[in-house]
Each structure stands twice: as structure tokens, then as C-alpha cells.
C-alpha positions as CSV (number, residue, x, y, z in Angstrom):
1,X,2.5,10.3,-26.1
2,X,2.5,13.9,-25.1
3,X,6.2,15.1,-24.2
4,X,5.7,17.0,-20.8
5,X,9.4,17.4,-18.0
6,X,11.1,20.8,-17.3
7,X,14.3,20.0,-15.1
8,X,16.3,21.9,-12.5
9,X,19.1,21.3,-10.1
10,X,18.4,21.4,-6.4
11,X,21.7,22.4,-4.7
12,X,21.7,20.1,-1.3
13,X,18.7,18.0,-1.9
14,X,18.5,15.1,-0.3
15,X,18.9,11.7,-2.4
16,X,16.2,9.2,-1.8
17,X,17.2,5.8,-3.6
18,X,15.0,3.0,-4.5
19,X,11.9,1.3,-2.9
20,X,9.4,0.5,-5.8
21,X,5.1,0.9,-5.6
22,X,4.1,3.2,-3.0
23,X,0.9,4.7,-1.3
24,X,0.8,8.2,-1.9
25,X,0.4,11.1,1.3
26,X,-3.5,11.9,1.7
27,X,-6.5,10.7,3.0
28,X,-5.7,7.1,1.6
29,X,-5.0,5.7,5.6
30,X,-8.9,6.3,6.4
31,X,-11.7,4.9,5.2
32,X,-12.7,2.2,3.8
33,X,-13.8,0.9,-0.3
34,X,-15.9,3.1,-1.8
35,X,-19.4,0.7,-2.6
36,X,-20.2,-0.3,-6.3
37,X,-23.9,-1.1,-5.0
38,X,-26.5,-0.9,-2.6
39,X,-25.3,-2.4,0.8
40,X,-26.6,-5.6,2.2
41,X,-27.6,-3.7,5.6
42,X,-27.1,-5.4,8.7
43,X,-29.0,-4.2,12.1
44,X,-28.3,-2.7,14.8
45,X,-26.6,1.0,14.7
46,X,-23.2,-0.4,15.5
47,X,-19.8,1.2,16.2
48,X,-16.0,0.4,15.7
49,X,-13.3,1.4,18.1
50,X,-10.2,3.8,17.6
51,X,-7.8,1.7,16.0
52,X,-4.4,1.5,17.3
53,X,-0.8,0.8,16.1
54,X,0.7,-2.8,17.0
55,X,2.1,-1.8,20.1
56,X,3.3,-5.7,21.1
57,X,4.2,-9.4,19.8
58,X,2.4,-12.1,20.7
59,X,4.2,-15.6,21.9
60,X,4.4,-18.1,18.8
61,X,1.2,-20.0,21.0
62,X,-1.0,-17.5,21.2
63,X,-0.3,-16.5,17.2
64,X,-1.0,-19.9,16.4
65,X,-4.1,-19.7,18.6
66,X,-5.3,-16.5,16.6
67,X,-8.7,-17.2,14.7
68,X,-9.6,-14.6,12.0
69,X,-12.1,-12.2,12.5
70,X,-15.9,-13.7,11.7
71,X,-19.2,-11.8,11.4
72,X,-21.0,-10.7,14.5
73,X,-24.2,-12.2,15.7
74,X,-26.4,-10.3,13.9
75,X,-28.5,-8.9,16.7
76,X,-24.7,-7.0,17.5
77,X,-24.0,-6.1,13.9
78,X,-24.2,-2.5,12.4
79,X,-23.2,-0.3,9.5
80,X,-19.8,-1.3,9.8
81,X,-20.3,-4.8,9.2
82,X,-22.9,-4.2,6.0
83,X,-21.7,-6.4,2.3
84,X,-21.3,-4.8,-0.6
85,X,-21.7,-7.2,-3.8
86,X,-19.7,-7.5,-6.6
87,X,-16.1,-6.3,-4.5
88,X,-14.2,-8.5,-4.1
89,X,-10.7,-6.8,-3.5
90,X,-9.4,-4.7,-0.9
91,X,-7.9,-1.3,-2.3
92,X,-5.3,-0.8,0.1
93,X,-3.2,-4.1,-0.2
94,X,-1.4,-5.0,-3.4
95,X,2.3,-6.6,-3.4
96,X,4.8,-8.7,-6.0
97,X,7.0,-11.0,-4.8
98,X,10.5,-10.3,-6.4
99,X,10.8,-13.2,-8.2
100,X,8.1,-11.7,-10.0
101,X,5.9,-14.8,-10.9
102,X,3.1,-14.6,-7.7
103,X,0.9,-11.3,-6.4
104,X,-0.5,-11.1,-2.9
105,X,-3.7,-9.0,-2.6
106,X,-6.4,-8.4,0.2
107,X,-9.8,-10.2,-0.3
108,X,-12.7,-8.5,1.2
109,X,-15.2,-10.1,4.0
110,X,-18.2,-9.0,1.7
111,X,-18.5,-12.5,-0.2
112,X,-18.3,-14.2,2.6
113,X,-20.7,-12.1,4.1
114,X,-23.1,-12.8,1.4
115,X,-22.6,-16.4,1.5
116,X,-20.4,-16.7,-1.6
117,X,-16.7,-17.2,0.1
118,X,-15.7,-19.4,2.8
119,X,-12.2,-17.3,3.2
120,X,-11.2,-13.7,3.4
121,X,-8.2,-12.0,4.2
122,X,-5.0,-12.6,1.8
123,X,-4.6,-14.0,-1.4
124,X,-2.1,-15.3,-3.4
125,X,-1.7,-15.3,-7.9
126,X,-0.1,-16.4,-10.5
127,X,0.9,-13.4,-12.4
128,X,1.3,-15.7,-15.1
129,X,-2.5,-17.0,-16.1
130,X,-3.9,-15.1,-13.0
131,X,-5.1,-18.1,-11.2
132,X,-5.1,-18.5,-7.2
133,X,-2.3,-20.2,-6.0
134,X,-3.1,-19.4,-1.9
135,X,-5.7,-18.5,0.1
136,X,-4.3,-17.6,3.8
137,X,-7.9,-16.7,5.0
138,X,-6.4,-14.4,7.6
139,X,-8.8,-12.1,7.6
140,X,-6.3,-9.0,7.0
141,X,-7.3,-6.2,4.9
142,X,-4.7,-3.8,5.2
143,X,-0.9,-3.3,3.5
144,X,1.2,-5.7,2.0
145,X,4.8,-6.1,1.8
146,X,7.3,-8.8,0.2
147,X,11.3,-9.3,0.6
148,X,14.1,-10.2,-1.5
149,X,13.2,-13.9,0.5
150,X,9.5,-14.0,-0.3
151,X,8.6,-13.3,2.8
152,X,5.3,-11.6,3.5
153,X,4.4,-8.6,6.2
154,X,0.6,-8.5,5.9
155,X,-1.4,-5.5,8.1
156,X,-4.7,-5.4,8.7
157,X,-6.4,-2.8,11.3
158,X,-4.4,-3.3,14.6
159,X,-2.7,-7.0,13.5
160,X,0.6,-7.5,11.2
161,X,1.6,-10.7,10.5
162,X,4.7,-11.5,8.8
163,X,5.1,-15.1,7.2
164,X,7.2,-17.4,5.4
165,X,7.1,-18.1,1.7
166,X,5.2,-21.2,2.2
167,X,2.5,-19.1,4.2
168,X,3.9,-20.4,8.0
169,X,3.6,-17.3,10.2
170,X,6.5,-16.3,12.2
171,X,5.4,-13.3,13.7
172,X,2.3,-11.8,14.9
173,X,1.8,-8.1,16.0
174,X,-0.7,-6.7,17.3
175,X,-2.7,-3.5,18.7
176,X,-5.6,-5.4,20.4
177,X,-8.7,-7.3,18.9
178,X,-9.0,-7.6,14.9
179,X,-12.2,-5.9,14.5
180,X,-14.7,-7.8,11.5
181,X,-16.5,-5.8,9.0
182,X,-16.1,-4.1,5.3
183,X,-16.4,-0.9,6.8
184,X,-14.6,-0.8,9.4
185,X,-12.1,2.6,8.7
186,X,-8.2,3.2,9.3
187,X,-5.8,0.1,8.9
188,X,-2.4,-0.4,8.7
189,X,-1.7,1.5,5.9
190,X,2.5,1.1,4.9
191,X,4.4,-1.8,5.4
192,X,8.5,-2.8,4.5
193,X,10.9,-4.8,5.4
194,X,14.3,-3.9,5.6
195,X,16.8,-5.6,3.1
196,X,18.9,-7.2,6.0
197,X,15.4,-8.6,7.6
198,X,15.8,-7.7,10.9
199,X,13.4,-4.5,10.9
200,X,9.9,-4.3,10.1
201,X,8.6,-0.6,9.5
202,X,4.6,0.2,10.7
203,X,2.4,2.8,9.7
204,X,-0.6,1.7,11.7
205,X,-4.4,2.9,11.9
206,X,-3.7,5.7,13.8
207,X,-0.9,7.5,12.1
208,X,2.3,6.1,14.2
209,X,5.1,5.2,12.3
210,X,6.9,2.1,14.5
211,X,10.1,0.2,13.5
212,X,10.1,-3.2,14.9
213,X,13.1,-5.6,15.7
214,X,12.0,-8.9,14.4
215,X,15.5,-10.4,14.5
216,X,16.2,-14.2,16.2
217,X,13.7,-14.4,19.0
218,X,13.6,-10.4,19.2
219,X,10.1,-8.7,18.4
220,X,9.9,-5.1,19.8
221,X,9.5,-1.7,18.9
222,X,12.8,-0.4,18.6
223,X,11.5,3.3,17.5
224,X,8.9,5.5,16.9
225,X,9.2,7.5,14.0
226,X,8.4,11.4,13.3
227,X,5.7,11.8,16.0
228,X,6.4,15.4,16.0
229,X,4.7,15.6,12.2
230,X,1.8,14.3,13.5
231,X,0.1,11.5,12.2
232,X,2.0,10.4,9.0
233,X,-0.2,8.9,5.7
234,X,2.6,7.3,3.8
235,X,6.5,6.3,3.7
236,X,8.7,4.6,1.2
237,X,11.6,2.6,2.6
238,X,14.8,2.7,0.3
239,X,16.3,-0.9,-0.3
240,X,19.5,1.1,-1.4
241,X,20.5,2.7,1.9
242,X,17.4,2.2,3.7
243,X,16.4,5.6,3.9
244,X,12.9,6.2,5.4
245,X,10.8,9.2,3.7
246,X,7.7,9.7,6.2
247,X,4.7,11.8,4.5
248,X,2.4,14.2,6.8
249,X,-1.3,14.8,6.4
250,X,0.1,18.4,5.2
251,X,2.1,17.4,2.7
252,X,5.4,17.4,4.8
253,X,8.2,14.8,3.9
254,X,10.9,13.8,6.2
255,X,14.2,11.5,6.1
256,X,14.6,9.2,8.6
257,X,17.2,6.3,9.2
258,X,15.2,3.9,11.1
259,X,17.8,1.8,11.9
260,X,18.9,4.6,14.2
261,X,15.8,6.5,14.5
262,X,17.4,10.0,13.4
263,X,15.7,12.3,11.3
264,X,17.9,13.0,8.4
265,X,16.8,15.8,6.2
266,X,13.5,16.6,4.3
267,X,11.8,15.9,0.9
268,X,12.3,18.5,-1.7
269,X,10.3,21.4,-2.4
270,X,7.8,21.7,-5.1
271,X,4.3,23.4,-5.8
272,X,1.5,22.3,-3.9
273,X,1.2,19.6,-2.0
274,X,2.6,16.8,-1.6
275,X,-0.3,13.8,-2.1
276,X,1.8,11.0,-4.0
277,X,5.3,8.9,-2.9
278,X,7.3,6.6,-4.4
279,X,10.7,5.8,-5.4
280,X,12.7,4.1,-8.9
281,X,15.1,1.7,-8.9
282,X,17.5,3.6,-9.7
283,X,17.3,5.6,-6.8
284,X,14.7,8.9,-8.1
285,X,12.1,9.9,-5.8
286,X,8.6,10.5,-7.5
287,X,6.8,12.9,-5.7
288,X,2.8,14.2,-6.7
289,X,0.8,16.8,-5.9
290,X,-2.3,18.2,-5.5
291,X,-2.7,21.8,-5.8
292,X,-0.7,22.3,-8.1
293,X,-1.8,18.8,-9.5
294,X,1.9,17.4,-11.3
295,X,4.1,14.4,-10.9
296,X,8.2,15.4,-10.1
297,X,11.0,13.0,-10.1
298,X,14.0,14.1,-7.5
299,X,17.0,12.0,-9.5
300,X,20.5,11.0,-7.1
301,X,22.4,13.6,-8.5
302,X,19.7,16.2,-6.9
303,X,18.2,17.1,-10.8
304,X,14.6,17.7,-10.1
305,X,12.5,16.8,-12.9
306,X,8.9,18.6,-13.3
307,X,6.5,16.1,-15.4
308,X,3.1,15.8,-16.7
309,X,-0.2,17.9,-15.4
310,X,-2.2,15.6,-13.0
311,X,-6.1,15.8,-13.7
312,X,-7.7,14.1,-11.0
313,X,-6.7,14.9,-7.2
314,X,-5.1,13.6,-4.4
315,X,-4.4,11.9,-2.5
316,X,-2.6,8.9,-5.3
317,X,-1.2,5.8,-5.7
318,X,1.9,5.6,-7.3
319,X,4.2,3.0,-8.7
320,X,7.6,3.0,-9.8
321,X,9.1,0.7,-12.5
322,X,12.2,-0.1,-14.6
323,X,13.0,2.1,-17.6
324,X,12.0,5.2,-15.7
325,X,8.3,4.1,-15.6
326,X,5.9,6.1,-13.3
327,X,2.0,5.0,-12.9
328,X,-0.2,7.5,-10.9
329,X,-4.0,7.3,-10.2
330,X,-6.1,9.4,-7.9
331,X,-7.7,7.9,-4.8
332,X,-10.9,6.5,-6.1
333,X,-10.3,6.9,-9.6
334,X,-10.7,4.5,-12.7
335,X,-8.0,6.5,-14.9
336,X,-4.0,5.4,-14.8
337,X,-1.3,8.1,-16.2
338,X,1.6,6.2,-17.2
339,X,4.9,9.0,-17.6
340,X,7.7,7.5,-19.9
341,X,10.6,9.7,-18.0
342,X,13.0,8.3,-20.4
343,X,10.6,9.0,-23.3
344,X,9.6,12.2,-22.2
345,X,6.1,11.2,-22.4
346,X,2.9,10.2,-20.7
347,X,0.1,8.1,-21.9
348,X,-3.3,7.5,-20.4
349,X,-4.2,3.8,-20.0
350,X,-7.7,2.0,-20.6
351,X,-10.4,2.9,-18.1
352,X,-10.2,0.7,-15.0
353,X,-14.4,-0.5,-14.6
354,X,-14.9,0.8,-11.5
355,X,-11.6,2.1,-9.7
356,X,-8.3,1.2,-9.4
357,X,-5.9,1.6,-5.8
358,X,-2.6,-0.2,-5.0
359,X,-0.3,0.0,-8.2
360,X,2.9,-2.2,-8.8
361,X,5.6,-2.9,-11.5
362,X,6.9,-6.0,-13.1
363,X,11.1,-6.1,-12.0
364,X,11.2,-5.6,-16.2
365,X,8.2,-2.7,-16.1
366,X,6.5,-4.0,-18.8
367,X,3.7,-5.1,-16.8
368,X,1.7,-2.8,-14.1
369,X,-1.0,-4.6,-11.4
370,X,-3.4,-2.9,-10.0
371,X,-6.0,-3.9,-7.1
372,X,-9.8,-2.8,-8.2
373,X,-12.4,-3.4,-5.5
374,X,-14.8,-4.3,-8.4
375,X,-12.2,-5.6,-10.6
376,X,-10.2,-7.7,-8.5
377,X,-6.0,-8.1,-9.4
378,X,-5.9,-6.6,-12.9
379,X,-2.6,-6.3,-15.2
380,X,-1.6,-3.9,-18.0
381,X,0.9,-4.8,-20.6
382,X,-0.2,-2.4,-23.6
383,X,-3.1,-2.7,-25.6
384,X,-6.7,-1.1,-25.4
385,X,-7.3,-3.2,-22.3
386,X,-6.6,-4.5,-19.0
387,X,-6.4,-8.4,-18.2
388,X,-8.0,-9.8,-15.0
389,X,-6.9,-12.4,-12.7
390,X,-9.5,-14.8,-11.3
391,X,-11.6,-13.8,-8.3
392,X,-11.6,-15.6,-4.6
């Protein structure tokens, strides 16, 4: 372990409490998985439209009409419907249920593309022995996002769903059509639920930040969220006090109460650029940047903490665990810095094959997930390597 943290006080800083495993601010919301191979190229020059935020929720019979997405023709097809081999995980999508015993992760289209899937679209493990307990084939490739109930809110370019534990969909919102294809850009890139269950917060394809009152037979937009930041890349919803920090494409943070739809305060100032959110348990904000590449933890009683050097740049993933645990990775990047805050320490873990996106924590932190496109759900628990779940 290499000791690293300076600390200093930040008179008036704002107090972010806890909301574990967050997308960092960046370029993270465009794009799709970066290929391992050679596309499989389909013809045609193709196009996709501008994606667009949920913006209404459909009637419980036209959700249980809803078909997932299937390949075009191939006559229509075009670059954004070419397969990639050997990926069979979606980046973007990675979440733990809290009893701590299942993962849900996004399978791609590409194997079903190439004739080796029947199903796409969310899956559900064992974290135990990493076999597949559920395949929802829903055809949604975007964020995930689990409750205290096991309840699911799944996103994938202009659809959210959000389901029971036993997979029953409740609600269904949506933006327009669910376009089909590996490649086809911006999704819905942050989901949460609030701890009382009657709000649902968006970060859809196009940068809006929505909050959605999905109470009783209510579904609506309720409010939108710091539109005058532009569009937003990340947030991190605090189960504590349900506190909403909203990240900019420039690095700006802002504190919302979504609940009321009042901005709040701002995130704290440090060097460079904000690129990386999350937040602990026990209520410190983890904040990375690029830049100045560092990780900084914000603690309740407004200490900020400066931490280890970052090598690689932003934007990050980052995921906070029990015991002051903090995992960062850059976006596209095969190498995970663990900081022991309590320790005072960081360690790098084993090389990821590939590259590693989504990160999450075990409620104990002795376990960290990660979703690899090449990979597939993989788990650290110490050692010289990681252990990988079994592919859909």
C-alpha cells in the first residue's frame, strides 16, 4: 500500500450523505462500447435519431404490449447495428440488489446478432457462484438501479422500466421508439430511486435530469432538474436525506432536493475538474478529477480529504464501499485503484482483460463487481485475480 491523503476543513461545505457506486462526470453518457474486434458489418450507411429523455408513461396495456427492440431487415441496417464478438456486457449498466446475494447487468444485442443468444437486454446473477438466475430479454442497455425492496429501475436509450423483484414490470417510461443496435450512442445514463419509493430520478440520453412521481397510479414528471447547467453527465442520490448532486459536462456540481426541485448549494472546490462522483455510506462524498488527476473525499463534518494521484483520465467510474473503500477506473480502462481511506492507502488491483466500466461494492466491501464488455460481471475479493461470472 502506498499512504497518500492530505486533509483540510472546508468552512460551509455542503454535506452530501450516502448513495453507494456511481458514474463519474465526463463523456461516459455518449457513446457506445468500445470494440475488442473487427465488426461484423451490416449494409446500408444507416443512421440513429437524437435520443430523447422519457418525457411520458405509458398505460399498464400498452407496457405489456411493448416488444423489445429486434434487428432491422438487413437491406435497412447500418453501422449502428454492426456485432462485435466476444462482448457480451454492456459498460454502462451494473447494479446489486441490497440483500447483496443477486447482480443485474446489461447484456449486449451483439450475440444475438451473431446468432449465439436468443435474449438481450437485462440480466440477473448469483453473486454467489456467478450463475444466471434471470434473463428479462428487455432489450435495455442503459443504467441500472435497485431499492431497499429489490425493485429494479432499468434505462435503456429513451425507455425506463421499473419492475418488481420477481421481474413483473410496473412501470414503463418512455421518450419514443427503443432504437436496436450495439452502436447506437447516448442512453439513459443515471438511475435512483428514492428511499420512500415514490420518486424515480432520470438522467436520460440527452442530458435532462427528470424526477418522476411513480407513486399509486401516479407517473409524471414532477421536475426537471438543473437545466440551466446544461446537459448534466452524472448525479448520485443520497439515501440519507435524499440530496441530489447533479454533475455538468464542465465539471460543475450542484445540490438539489428533488423532492422539491430546489437547488441547494454546490459541490466543493478542488483542482481540476471534476470527472468522478460517488458517495460512502457513511455519508463522504468522493469526488475525482481530471486535470489535476486525484481522488477527494468531502466527509459530513465538511473535512476535505485529498487522496491518491490518478494515472489514467477522465471521465471515471467510481464506487463507494464500507470501511471507507473507494474503487476508481478511467473510462475505457483495464486498471482499478482501490484507496483504503481508513488505511491511508491505495493499492492497484489485477489487470481487468480488456476494460472494466460500472463498479459496485458488497454492503460488507469486501467484494467489488465490475461490468467488462469482454469480460462480462467480474468480482474482486483479493488475490492476484479477478473471478468471472458466467456469460448470457
Amino acid at each position: 500500500m502506498t499512504p497518500s491523503p492530505s486533509r483540510r476543513s472546508l468552512l460551509g461545505a455542503s454535506v452530501l450523505p450516502a448513495a453507494l457506486s456511481l458514474v463519474g462526470c465526463g463523456s461516459l453518457r455518449g457513446g457506445g462500447d468500445e470494440p475488442s474486434q473487427d465488426p461484423v458489418t451490416a449494409d446500408g450507411p444507416g443512421e440513429t435519431e437524437p435520443a430523447a429523455s422519457p418525457d411520458r408513461c405509458l398505460s399498464a396495456e400498452d407496457a405489456a404490449r411493448r416488444d423489445r427492440p429486434t434487428p432491422p431487415p438487413r437491406e435497412e441496417a447500418g453501422p449502428e447495428n454492426e456485432a462485435i464478438p466476444d462482448r457480451p456486457l454492456s459498460e454502462h449498466g451494473l447494479a446489486l440488489f441490497a440483500d447483496g446475494e443477486r447482480i443485474a447487468a446489461q447484456q449486449t444485442s451483439d450475440a444475438l446478432m451473431l446468432g449465439d443468444s436468443d435474449t438481450y437486454g437485462t440480466v440477473v446473477w448469483s453473486t454467489a457462484d456467478g450463475t444466471i438466475l434471470d434473463r428479462l430479454d428487455n432489450g435495455l442497455v442503459g443504467a441500472i438501479a435497485t431499492d431497499s425492496r429489490g425493485r429494479l429501475a432499468i434505462g435503456g436509450v429513451t425507455t425506463v422500466e421499473i419492475r418488481e423483484e420477481d421481474g413483473e414490470v410496473l412501470r414503463t417510461l418512455t421518450g419514443g421508439e427503443e432504437p436496436f443496435g450495439p452502436g447506437i450512442g447516448k442512453r439513459v445514463s443515471d438511475l435512483a430511486l428514492t428511499s420512500d419509493g415514490t420518486r424515480l430520478v432520470v438522467l436520460g440520453a440527452d442530458g435532462r435530469v427528470t424526477v418522476w412521481a411513480v407513486d399509486g397510479d401516479t407517473c409524471e414528471i414532477e421536475h426537471e432538474l438543473a437545466a440551466d447547467l446544461g446537459p448534466a453527465i452524472a448525479f448520485s442520490l443520497s439515501p440519507a436525506d435524499g440530496t441530489l448532486a447533479v454533475c455538468a459536462e464542465d465539471g460543475t456540481v450542484e445540490l438539489w432536493d428533488p423532492q422539491a426541485g430546489t437547488r441547494t448549494g454546490t459541490g466543493p472546490e478542488v483542482p481540476g475538474t471534476v470527472a468522478g462522483l460517488a458517495h460512502a455510506a457513511d455519508g463522504t462524498l468522493i469526488v475525482c478529477t481530471d486535470g489535476e488527476r486525484a481522488v477527494h473525499a468531502l466527509d459530513p463534518s465538511g473535512t476535505l480529504t485529498s487522496g491518491p494521484e490518478l494515472t489514467s483520465s477522465g471521465p471515471y467510474r467510481v464506487a463507494a464501499g464500507a470501511g471507507g473503500r473507494v474503487a476508481v477506473v478511467g473510462a475505457g480502462d483495464n486498471r482499478v485503484l482501490l484507496w483504503e481511506r481508513e488505511a491511508d492507502g491505495t493499492t492497484e488491483l489485477p489487470v481487468v482483460r480488456g476494460s472494466v466500466g460500472r463498479l459496485v461494492f458488497s454492503p460488507d466491501g469486501g467484494t467489488l463487481y465490475g461490468a467488462s464488455p469482454s469480460q462480462g460481471v467480474i468480482a474482486w475479493s483479493g488475490g492476484d485475480s479477478w473471478r468471472t461470472f458466467e456469460t448470457p
